[in-house]
N, C-alpha and C positions, 0 to 999 in steps of 0.2 A: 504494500500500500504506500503510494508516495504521499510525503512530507508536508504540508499544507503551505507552511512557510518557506518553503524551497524558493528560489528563482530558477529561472527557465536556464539561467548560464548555472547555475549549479547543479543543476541537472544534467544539463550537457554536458559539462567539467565531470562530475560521475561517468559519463557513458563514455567520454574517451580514456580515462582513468581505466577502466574497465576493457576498454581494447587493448590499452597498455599493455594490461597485466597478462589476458589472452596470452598476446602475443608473447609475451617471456615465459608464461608456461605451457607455449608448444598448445593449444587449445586452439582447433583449425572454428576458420567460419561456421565451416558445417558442424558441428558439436555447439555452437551459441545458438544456431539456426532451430536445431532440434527441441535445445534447451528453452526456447524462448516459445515454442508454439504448444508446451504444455500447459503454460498462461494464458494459450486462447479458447476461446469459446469452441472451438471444434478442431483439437487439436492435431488431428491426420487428415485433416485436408490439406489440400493444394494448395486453395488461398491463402491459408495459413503457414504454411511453407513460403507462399510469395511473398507476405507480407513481412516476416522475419527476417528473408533472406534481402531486401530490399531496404528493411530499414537497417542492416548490419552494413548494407554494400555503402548506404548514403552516409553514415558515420562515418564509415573508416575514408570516403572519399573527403569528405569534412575535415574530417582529425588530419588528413595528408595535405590540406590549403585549399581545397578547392570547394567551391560556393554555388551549387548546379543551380539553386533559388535564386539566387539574387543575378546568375547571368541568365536565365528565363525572363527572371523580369524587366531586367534591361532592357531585352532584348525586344520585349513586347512593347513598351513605353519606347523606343525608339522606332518600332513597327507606326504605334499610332499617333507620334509625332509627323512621320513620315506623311500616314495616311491626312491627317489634318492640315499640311503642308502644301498636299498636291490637289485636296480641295477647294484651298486659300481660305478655310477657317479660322486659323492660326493669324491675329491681327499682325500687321506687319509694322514691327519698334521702326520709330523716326528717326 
């Protein structure tokens, strides 16, 4: 059960803490994978297999620097910059 007073970076700071540690003792993805979808509502399904294996892949690419959310969003907010640009919505500075 988590912490009520936690912060969302203390939490996160736990879960890469926790890859950390994995990782030094030899504890592969798939053994966290497994581990982690006896905590779900239907623990040998698929979904639940994806979802585990999917939030493991997106931490450790996090914990390694990389930010897949935040260049998404970039990436969209520059999409509908674009899109409002070539409409000529976007009022144009003096």
């Amino acid at each position: 059960m988590s912490n009520p007073f936690e912060t969302q970076q203390t939490r996160a700071r736990k879960e890469f803490k926790a890859l950390g540690r994995a990782e030094k003792n030899d504890i592969s993805e798939a053994e966290i994978v497994h581990e982690m979808t006896k905590d779900m509502a239907n623990p040998h399904s698929a979904q639940s297999i994806l979802q585990a294996a999917a939030s493991v892949m997106y931490m450790t690419a996090v914990k390694g620097g990389e930010t897949p959310i935040t260049d998404a969003v970039n990436r969209c907010l520059d999409k509908k910059r674009e899109e409002k640009a070539s409409t000529g919505l976007v009022p144009n500075p003096a």
